[in-house]
N, C-alpha and C positions, 0 to 999 in steps of 0.2 A: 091221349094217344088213341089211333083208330087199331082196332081189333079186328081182324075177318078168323068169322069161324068155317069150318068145311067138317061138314057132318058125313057119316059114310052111309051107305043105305039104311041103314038098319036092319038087315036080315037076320041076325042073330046075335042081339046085344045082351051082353053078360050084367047090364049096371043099370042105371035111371043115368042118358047121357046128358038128358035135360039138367037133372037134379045137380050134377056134380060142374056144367055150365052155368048155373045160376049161384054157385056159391061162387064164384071166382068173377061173377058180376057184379056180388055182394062187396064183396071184397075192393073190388076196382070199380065201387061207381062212378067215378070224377072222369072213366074211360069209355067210348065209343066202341059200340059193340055192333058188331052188323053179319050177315051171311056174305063171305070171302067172294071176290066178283073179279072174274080174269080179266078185267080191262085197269081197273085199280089196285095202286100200292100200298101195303099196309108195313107198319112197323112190328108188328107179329099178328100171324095166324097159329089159332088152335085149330090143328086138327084132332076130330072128335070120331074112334074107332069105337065100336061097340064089343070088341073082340080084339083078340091076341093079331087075328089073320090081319089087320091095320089096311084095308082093302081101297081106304075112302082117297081118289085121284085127286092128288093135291101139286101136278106138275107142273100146270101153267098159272099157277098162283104167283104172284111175285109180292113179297116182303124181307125185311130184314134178319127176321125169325121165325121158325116153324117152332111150334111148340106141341108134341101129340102126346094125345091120353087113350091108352088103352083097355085102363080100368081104372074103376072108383080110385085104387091107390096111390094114382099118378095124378090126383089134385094137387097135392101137398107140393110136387116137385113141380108141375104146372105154374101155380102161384108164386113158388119163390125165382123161377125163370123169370114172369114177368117182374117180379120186384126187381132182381138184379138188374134188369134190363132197364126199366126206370131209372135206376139209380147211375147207370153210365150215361143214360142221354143227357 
């Protein structure tokens, strides 16, 4: 499955946004990870907020799923999205 991520600037990140992307790469290695690109469709995009304010422009992105994390705590429901979502295609 191709993955696009869309990171927000970073101005003010509460977490390690790397850190909590790299588990969920761990998790899903058999899947295609790449930086989200407006001219290609993906079957989900994470968006990656550093902060509550969820700032990062994710409008002309086109996939079948957004998925956003806006703190550490939202890996848990991140990964079980993309499971489910696996498990329908």
């Amino acid at each position: 499955m191709n993955i696009g991520i869309k990171y927000c600037g970073g101005c003010n990140p509460h977490y390690d946004r790397t850190s909590v992307l790299n588990k969920i790469k761990r998790l899903f290695k058999d899947d295609k990870f790449e930086y989200a690109k407006e001219n290609k469709f993906y079957e989900i995009i994470i968006i990656i907020d550093g902060c509550s304010r969820a700032c990062a422009d994710h409008s002309s992105l086109k996939c079948k799923e957004k998925i956003f994390i806006k703190s550490e705590s939202d890996y848990q429901n991140a990964a079980d999205l993309i499971s489910k979502y696996k498990n329908i295609e």
